[in-house]
MARTORTOR-29934 format. One record per atom (N, C-alpha, C): atom name; residue number from 1; x negated, y, z negated. Coordinates in Angstrom, 3 decimals. Layout:
BEGIN
  atome  num         X         Y         Z
     CA  NUM         X         Y         Z
...
***
This chain:
BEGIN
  atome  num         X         Y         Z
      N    1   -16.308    11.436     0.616
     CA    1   -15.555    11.693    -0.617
      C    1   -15.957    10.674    -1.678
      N    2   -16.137    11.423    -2.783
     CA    2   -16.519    10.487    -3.993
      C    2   -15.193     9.878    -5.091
      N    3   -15.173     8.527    -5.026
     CA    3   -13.905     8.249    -5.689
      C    3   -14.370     7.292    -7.014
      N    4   -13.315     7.336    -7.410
     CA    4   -13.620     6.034    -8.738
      C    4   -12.694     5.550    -8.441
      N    5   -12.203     4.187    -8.915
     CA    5   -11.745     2.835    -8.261
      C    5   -11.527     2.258   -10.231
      N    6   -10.148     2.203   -10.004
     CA    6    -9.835     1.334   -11.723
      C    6    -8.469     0.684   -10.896
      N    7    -9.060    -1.470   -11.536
     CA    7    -8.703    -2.262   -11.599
      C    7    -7.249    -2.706   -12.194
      N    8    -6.307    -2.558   -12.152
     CA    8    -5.268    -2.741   -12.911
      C    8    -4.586    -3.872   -12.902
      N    9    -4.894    -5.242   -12.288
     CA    9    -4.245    -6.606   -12.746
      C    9    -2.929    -6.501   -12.179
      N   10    -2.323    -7.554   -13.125
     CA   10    -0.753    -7.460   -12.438
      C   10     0.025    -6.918   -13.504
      N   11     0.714    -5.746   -12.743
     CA   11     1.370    -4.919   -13.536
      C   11     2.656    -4.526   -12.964
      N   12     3.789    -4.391   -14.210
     CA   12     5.024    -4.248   -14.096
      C   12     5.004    -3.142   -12.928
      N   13     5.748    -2.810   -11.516
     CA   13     5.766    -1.770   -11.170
      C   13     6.439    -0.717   -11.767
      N   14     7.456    -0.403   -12.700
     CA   14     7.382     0.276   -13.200
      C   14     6.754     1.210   -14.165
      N   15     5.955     0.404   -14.592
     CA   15     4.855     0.577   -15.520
      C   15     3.933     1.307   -14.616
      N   16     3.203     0.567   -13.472
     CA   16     2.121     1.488   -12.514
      C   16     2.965     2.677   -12.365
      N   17     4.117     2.864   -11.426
     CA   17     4.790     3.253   -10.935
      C   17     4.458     5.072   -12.033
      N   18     4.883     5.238   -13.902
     CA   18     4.639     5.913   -14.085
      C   18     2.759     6.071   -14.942
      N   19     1.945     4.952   -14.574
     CA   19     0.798     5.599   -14.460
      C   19     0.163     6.136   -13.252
      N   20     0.604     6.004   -12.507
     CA   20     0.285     6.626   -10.778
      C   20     0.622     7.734   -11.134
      N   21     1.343     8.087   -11.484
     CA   21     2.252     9.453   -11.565
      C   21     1.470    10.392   -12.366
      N   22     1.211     9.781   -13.767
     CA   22     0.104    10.441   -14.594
      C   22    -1.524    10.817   -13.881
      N   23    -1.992     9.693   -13.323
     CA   23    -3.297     9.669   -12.153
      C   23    -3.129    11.065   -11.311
      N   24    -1.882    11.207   -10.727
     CA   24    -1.738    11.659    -9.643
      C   24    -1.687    12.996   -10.019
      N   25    -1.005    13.671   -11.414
     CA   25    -0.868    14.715   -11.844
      C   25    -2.282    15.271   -12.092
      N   26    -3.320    14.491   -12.716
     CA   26    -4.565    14.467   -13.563
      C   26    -5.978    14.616   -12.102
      N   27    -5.760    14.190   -11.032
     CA   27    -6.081    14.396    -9.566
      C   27    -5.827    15.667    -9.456
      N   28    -4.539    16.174    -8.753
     CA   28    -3.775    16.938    -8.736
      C   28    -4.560    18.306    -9.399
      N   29    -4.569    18.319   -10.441
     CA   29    -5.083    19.327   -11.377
      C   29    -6.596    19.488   -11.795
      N   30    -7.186    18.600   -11.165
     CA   30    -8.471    18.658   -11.293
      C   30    -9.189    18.015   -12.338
      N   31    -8.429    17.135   -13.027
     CA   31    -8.640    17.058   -14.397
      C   31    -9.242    15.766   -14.344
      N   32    -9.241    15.073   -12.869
     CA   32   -10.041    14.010   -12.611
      C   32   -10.374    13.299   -11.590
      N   33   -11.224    12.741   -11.084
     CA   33   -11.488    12.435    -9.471
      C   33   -10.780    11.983    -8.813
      N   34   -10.678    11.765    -7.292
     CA   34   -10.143    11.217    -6.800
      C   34    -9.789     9.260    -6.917
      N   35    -8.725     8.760    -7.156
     CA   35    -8.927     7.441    -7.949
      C   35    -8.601     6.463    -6.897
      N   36    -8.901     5.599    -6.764
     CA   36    -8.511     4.043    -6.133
      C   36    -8.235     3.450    -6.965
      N   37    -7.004     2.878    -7.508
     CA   37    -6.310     1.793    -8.066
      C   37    -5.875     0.634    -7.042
      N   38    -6.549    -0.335    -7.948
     CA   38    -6.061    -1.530    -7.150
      C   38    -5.241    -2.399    -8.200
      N   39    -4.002    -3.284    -7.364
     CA   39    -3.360    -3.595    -8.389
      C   39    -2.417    -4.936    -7.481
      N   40    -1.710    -5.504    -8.395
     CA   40    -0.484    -6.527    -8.173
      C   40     0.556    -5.904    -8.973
      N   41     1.761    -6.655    -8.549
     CA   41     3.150    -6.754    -9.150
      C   41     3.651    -8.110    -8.761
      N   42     4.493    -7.881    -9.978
     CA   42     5.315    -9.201    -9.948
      C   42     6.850    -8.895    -9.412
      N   43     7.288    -9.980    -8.538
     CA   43     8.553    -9.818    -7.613
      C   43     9.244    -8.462    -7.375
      N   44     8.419    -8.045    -6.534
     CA   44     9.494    -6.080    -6.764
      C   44    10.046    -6.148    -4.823
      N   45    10.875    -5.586    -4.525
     CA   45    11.595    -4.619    -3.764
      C   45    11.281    -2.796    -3.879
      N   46    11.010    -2.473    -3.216
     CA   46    10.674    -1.270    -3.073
      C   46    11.341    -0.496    -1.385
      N   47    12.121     0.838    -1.776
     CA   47    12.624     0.997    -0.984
      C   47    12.591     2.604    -0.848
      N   48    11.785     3.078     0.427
     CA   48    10.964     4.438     0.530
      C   48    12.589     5.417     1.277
      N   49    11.778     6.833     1.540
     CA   49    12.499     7.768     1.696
      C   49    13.411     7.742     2.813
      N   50    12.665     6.544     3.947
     CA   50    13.992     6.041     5.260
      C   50    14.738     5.159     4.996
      N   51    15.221     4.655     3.974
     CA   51    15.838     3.780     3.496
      C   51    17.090     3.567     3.119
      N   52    17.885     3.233     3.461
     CA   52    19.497     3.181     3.519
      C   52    19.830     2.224     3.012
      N   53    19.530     1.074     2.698
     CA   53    19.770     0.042     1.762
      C   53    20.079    -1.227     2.833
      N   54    20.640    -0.818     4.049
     CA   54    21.057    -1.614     5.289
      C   54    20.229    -2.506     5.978
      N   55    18.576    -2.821     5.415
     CA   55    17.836    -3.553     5.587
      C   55    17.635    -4.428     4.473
      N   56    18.264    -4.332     3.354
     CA   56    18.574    -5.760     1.987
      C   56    19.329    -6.399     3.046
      N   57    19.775    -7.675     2.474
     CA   57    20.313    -8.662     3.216
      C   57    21.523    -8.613     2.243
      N   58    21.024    -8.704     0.869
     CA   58    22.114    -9.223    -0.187
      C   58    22.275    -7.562    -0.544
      N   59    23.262    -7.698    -1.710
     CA   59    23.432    -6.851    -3.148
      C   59    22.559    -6.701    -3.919
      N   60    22.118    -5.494    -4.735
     CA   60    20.967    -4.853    -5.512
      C   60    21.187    -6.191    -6.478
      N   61    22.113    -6.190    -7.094
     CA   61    22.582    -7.148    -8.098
      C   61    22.110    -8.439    -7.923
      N   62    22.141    -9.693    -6.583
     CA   62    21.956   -10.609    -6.205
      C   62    20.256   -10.320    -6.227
      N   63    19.573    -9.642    -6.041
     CA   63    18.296    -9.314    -6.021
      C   63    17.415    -9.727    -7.359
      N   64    18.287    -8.735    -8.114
     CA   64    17.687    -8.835    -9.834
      C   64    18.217   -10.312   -10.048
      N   65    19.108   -10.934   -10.202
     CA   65    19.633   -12.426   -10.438
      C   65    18.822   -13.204   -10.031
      N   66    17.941   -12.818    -8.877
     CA   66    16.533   -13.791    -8.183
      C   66    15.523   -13.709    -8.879
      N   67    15.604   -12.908    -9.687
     CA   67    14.091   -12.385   -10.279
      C   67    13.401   -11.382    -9.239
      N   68    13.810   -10.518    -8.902
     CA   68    13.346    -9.302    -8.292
      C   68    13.505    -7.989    -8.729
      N   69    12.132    -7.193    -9.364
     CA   69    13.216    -5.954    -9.671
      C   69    13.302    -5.084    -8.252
      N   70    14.066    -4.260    -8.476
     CA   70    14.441    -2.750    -7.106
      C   70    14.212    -1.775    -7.262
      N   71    13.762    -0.854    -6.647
     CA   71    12.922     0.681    -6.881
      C   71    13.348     1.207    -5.508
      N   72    13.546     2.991    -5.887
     CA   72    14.106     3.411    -4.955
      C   72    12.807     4.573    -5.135
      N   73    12.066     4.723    -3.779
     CA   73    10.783     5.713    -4.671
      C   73    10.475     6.691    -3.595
      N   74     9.848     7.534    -4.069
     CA   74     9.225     8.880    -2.848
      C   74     8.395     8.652    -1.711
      N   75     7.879     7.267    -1.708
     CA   75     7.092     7.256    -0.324
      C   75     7.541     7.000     0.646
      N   76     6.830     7.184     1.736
     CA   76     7.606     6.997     3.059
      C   76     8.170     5.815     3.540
      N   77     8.890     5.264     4.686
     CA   77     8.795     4.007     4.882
      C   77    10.391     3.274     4.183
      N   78    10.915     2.440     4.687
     CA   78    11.850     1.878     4.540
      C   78    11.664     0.866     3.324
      N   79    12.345    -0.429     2.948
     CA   79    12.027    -1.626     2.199
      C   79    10.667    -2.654     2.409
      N   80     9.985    -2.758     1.566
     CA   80     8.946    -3.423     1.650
      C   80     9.315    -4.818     0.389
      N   81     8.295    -5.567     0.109
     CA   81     8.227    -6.427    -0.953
      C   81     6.584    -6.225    -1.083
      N   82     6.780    -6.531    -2.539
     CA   82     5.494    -6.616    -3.494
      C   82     5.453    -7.624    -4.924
      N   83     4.039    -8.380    -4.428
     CA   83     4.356   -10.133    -5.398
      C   83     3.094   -10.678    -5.745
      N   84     3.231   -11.110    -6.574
     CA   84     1.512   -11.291    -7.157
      C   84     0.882   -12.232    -5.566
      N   85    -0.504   -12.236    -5.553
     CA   85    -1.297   -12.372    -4.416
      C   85    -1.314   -11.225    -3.279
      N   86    -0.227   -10.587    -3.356
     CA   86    -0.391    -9.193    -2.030
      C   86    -1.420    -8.088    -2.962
      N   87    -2.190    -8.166    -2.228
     CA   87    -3.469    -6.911    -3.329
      C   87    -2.746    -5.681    -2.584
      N   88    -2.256    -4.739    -3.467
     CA   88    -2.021    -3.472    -3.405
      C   88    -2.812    -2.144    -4.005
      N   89    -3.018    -1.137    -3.325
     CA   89    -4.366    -0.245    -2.976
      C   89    -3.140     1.395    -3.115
      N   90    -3.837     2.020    -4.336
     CA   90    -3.237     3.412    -4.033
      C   90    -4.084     4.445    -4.346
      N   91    -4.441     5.177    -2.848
     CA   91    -4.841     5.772    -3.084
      C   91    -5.133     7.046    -3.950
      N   92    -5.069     7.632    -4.862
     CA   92    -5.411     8.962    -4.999
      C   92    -5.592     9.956    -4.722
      N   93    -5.990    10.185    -3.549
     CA   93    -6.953    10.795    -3.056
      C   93    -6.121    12.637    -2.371
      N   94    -7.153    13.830    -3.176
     CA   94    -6.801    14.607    -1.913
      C   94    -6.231    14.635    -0.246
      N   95    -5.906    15.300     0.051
     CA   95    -5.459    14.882     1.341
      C   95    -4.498    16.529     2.127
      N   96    -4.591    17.600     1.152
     CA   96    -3.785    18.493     1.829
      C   96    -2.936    18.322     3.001
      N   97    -2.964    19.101     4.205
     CA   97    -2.014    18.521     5.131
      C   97    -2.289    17.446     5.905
      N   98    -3.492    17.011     5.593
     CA   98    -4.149    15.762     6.779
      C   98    -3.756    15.269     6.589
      N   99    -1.904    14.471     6.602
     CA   99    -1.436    13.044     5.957
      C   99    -1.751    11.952     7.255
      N  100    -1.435    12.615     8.567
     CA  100    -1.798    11.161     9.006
      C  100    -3.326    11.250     9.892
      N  101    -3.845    11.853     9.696
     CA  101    -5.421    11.951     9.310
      C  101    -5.798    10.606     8.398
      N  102    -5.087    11.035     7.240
     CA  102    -5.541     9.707     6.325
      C  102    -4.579     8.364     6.445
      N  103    -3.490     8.566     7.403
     CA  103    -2.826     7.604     7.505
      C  103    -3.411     6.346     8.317
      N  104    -4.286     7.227     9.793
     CA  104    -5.272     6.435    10.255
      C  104    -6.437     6.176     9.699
      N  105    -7.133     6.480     8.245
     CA  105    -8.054     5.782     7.966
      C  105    -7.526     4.874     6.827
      N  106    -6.792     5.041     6.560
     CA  106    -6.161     3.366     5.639
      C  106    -5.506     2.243     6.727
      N  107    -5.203     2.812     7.909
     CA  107    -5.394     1.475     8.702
      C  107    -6.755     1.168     9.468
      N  108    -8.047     1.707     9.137
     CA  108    -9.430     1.402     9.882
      C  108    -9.755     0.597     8.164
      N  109    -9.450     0.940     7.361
     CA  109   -10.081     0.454     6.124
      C  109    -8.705    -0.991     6.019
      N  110    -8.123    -1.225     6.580
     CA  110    -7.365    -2.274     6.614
      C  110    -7.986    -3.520     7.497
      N  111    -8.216    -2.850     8.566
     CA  111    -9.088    -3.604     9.781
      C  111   -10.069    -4.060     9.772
      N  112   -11.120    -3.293     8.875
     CA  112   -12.552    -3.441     8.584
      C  112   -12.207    -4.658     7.521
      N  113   -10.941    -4.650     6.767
     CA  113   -11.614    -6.481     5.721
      C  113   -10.886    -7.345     6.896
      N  114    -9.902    -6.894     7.285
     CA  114    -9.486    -8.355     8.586
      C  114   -10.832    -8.556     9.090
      N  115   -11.615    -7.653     9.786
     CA  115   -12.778    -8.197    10.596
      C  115   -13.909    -8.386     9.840
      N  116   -13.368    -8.521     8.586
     CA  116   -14.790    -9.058     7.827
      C  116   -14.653   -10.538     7.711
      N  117   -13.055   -10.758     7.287
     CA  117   -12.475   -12.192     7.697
      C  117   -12.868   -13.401     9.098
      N  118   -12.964   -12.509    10.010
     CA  118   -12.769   -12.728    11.430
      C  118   -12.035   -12.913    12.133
      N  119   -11.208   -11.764    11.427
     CA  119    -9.695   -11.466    12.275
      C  119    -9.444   -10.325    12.799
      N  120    -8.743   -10.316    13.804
     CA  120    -8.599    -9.231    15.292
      C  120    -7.477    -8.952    14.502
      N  121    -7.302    -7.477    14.102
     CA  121    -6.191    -6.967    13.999
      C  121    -5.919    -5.791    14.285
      N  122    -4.881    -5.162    14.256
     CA  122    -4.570    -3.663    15.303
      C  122    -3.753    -2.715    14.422
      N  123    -3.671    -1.660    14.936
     CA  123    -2.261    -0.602    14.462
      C  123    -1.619    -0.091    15.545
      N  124    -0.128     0.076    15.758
     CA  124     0.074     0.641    16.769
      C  124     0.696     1.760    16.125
      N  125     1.278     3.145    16.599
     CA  125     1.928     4.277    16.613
      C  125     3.589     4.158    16.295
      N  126     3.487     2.778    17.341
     CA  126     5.372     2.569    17.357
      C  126     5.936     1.262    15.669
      N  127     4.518     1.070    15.516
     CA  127     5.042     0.495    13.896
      C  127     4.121     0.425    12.923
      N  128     4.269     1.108    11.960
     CA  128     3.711     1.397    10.840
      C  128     2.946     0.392    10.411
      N  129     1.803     0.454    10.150
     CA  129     1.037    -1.059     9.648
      C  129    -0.262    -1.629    10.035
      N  130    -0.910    -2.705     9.666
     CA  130    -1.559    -3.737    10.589
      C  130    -0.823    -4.765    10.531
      N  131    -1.286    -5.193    12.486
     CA  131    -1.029    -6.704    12.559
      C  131    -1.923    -7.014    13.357
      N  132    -1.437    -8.639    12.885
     CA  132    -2.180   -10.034    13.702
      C  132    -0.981   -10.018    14.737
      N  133    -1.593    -9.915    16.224
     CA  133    -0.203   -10.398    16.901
      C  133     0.887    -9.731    17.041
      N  134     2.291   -10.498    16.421
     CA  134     3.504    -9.960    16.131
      C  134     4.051   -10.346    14.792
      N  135     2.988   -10.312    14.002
     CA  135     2.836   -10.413    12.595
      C  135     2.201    -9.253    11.778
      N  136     2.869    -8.773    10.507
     CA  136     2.675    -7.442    10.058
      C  136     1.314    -8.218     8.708
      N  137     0.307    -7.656     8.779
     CA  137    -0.491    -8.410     7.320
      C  137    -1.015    -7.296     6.585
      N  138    -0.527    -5.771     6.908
     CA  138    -0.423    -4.920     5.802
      C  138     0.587    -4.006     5.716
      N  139     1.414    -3.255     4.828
     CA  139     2.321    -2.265     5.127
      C  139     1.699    -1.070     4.044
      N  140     2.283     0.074     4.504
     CA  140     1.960     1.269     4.571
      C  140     2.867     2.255     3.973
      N  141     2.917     3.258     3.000
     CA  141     3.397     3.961     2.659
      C  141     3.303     5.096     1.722
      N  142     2.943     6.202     1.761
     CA  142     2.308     7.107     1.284
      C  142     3.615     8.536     0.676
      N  143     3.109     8.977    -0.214
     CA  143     3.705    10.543    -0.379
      C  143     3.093    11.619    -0.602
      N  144     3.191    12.799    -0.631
     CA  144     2.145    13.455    -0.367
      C  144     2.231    14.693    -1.460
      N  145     2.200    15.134    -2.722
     CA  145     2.889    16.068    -3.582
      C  145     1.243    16.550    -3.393
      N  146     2.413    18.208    -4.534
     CA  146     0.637    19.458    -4.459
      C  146    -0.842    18.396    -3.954
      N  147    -0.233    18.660    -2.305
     CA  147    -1.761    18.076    -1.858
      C  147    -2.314    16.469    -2.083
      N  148    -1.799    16.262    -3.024
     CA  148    -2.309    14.693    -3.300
      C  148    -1.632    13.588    -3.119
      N  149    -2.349    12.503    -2.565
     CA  149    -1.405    11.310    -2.097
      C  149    -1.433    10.852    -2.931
      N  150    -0.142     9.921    -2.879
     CA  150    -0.031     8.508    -4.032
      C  150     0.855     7.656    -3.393
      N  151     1.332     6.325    -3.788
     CA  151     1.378     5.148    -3.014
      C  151     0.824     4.643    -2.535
      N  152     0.796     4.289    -1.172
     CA  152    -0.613     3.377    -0.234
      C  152     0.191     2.458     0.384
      N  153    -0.957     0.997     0.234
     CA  153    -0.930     0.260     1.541
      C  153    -0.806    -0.901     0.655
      N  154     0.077    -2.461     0.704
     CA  154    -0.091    -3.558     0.513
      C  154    -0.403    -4.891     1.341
      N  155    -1.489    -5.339     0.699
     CA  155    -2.157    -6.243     1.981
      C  155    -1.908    -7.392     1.455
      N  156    -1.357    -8.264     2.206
     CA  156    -1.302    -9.847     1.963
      C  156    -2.117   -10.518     2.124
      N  157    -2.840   -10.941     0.606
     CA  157    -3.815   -11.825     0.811
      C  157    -3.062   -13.116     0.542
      N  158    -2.661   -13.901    -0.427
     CA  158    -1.978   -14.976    -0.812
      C  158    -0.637   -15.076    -1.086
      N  159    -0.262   -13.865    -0.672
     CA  159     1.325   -13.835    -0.823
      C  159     2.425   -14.619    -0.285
      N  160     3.526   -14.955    -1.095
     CA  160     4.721   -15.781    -1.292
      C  160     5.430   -15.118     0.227
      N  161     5.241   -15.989     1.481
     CA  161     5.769   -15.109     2.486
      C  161     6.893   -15.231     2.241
      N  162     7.668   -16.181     1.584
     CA  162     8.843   -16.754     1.702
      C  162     9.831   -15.347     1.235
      N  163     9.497   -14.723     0.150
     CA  163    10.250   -14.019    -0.491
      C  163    10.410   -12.669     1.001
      N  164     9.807   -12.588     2.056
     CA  164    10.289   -11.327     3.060
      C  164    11.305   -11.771     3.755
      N  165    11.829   -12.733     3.093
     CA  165    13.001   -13.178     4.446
      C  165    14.722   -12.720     3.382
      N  166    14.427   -12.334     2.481
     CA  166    15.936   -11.931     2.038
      C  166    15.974   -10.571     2.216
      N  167    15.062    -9.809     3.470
     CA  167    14.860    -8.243     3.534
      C  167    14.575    -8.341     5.204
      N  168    14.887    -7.031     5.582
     CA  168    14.039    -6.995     6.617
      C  168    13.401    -6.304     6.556
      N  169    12.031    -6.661     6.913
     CA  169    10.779    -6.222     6.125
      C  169    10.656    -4.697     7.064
      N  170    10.682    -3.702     6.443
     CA  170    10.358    -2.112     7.082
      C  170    11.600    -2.121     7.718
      N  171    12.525    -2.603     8.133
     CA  171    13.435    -2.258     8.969
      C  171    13.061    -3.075    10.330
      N  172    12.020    -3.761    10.689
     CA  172    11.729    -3.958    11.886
      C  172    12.372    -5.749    12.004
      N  173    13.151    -5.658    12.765
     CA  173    13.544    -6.834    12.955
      C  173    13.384    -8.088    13.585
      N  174    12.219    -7.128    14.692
     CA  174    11.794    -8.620    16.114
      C  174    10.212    -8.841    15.421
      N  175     9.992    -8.733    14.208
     CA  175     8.086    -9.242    13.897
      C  175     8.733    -9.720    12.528
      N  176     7.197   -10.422    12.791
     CA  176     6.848   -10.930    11.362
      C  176     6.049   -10.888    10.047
      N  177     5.984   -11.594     9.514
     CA  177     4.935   -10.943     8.137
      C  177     3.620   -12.273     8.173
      N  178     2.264   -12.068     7.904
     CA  178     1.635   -13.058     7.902
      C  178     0.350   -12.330     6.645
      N  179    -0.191   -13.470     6.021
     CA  179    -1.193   -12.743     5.258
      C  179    -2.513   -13.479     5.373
      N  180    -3.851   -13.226     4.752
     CA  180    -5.305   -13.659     4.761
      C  180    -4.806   -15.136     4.812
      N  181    -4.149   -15.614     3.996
     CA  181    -4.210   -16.856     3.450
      C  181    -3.674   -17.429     4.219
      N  182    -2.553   -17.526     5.288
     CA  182    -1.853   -18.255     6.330
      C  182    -2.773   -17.873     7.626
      N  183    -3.664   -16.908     7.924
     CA  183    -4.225   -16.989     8.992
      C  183    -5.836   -17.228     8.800
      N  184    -6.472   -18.002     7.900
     CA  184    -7.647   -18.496     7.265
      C  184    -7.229   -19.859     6.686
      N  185    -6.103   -20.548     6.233
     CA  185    -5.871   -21.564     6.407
      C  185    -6.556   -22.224     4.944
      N  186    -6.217   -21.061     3.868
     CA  186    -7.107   -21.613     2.656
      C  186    -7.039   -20.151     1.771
      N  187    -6.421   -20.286     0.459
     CA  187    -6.161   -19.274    -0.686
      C  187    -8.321   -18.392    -0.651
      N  188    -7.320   -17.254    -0.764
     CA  188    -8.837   -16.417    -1.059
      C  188    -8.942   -16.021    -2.778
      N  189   -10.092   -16.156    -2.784
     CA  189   -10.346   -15.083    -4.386
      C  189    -9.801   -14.016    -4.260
      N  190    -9.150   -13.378    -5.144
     CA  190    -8.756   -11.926    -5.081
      C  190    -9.496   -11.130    -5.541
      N  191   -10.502   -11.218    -6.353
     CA  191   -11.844   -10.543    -6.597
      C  191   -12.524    -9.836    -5.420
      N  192   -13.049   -11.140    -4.590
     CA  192   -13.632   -10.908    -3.399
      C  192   -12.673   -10.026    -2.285
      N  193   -11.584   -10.197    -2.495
     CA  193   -10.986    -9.250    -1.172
      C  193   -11.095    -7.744    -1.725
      N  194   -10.862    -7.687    -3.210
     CA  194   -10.641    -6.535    -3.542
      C  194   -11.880    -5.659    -3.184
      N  195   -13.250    -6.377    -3.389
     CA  195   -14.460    -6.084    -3.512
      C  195   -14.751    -5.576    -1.654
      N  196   -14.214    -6.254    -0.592
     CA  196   -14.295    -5.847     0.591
      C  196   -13.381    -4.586     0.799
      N  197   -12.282    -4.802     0.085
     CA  197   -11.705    -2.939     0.567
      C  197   -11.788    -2.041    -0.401
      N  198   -12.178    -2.215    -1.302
     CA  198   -13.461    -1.210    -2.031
      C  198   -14.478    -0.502    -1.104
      N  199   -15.112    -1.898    -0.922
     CA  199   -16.222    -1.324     0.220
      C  199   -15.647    -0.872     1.582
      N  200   -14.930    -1.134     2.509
     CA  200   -14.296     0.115     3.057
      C  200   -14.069     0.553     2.929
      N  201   -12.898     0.982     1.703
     CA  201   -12.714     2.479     1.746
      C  201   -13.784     3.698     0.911
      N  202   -15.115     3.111     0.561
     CA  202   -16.307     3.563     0.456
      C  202   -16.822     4.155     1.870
      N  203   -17.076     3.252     3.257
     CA  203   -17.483     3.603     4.379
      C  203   -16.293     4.336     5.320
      N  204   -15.092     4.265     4.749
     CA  204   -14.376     4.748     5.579
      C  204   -14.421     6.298     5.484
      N  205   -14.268     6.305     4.037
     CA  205   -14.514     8.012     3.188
      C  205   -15.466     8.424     3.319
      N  206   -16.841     8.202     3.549
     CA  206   -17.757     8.416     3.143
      C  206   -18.053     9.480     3.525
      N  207   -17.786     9.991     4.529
     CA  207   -17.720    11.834     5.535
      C  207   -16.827    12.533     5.427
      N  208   -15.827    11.804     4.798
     CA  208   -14.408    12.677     4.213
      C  208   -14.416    13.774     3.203
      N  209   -14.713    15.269     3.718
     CA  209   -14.588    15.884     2.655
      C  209   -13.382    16.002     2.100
      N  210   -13.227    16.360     0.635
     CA  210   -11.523    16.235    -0.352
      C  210   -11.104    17.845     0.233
      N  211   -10.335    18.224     0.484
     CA  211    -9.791    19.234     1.311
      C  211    -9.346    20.065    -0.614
      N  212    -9.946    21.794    -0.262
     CA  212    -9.445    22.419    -1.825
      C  212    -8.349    22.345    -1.574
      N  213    -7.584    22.302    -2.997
     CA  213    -6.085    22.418    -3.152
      C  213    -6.032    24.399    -3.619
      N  214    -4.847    24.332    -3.213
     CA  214    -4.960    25.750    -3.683
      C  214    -4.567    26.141    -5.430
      N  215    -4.475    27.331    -5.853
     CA  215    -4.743    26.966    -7.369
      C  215    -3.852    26.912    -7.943
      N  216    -2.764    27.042    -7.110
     CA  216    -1.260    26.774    -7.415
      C  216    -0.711    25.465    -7.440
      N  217    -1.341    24.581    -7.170
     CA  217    -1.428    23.103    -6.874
      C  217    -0.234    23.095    -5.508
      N  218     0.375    23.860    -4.729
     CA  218     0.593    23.628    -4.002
      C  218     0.174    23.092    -2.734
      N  219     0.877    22.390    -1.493
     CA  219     0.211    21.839    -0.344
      C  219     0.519    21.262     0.103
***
């Protein structure tokens, strides 16, 4: 699959939040390729379609008073956090019914920059993600409208671990969160990481045909 890939810095999630939406429509309709956005946010809470609120620790209110904003959004997946240094990746991409088709190749394109690092990392079935261990160092969350995904995956490269402890991170309560930078023992460029899962998800796609949408944009 042939994609284009636009850079977006650190940006309000609300702000991405409705240019994804525009991307996704403009995909969607043919009106433009399949896209890879890569991006940051500053202090957000994000809380997907399994989400009951019963994994905050505090009040929505006590949240924003921290400097956090809160989003209640269509992708899958319970409460996550998102903070400048976690490089966040959304895909674009066709995908008709193959969702977890592509669910397992955004965790091989997760794996492939850990082991470019020289880090052993895994996915299991029983929890959404990669980890080191019993440490989570990417989370996962996707939606799937007429055929096309949007959301994705956030990977901790230099991220503020501190801020996952007023949540429980996905709902999962006995693991932890770890990122590039606590298990390399030294801040990475964010250029360079971005530039390695670029290039996976170049080799990961690369045999992936984009599945037609039908002309109804349904799927």
């Amino acid at each position: 699959m042939d994609f284009a890939v636009e850079d977006w810095g650190l940006v309000p999630y609300a702000e991405a939040w409705e240019r994804q939406k525009t991307l996704h429509a403009a995909v969607a309709s043919d009106r433009r390729p399949p896209t890879l956005v890569l991006t940051e946010h500053p202090r957000t809470l994000t809380l997907g379609r399994a989400a009951t609120g019963e994994n905050l620790l505090f009040a929505e209110s006590w949240y924003r008073q921290q400097g956090f904003e809160v989003f209640w959004v269509e992708r899958g997946g319970d409460v996550t956090y998102h903070g400048p240094g976690q490089l966040v990746a959304y895909p674009i991409f066709p995908v008709a019914r193959r969702v977890r088709d592509f669910l397992r190749l955004l965790e091989a394109v997760v794996m492939d920059v850990a082991s470019s690092y020289g880090i052993e990392s895994y996915a299991t079935p029983g929890y959404a993600g990669v980890w080191v261990g019993e440490e989570k160092l990417a989370a996962f969350g996707v939606a799937v409208k007429q055929g096309v995904a949007l959301h994705g995956l956030a990977l901790n490269v230099n991220t503020n671990l501190a801020d996952f402890e007023v949540i429980v991170p996905c709902g999962i309560k006995d693991r932890g969160v770890t990122s590039l930078q606590r298990l390399l023992g030294h801040e990475l460029e964010m250029g360079e990481v971005k530039e390695r899962l670029t290039a996976a998800f170049r080799a990961r796609f690369a045999d992936v045909s984009a599945p037609t949408l039908p002309p109804s944009g349904r799927g």
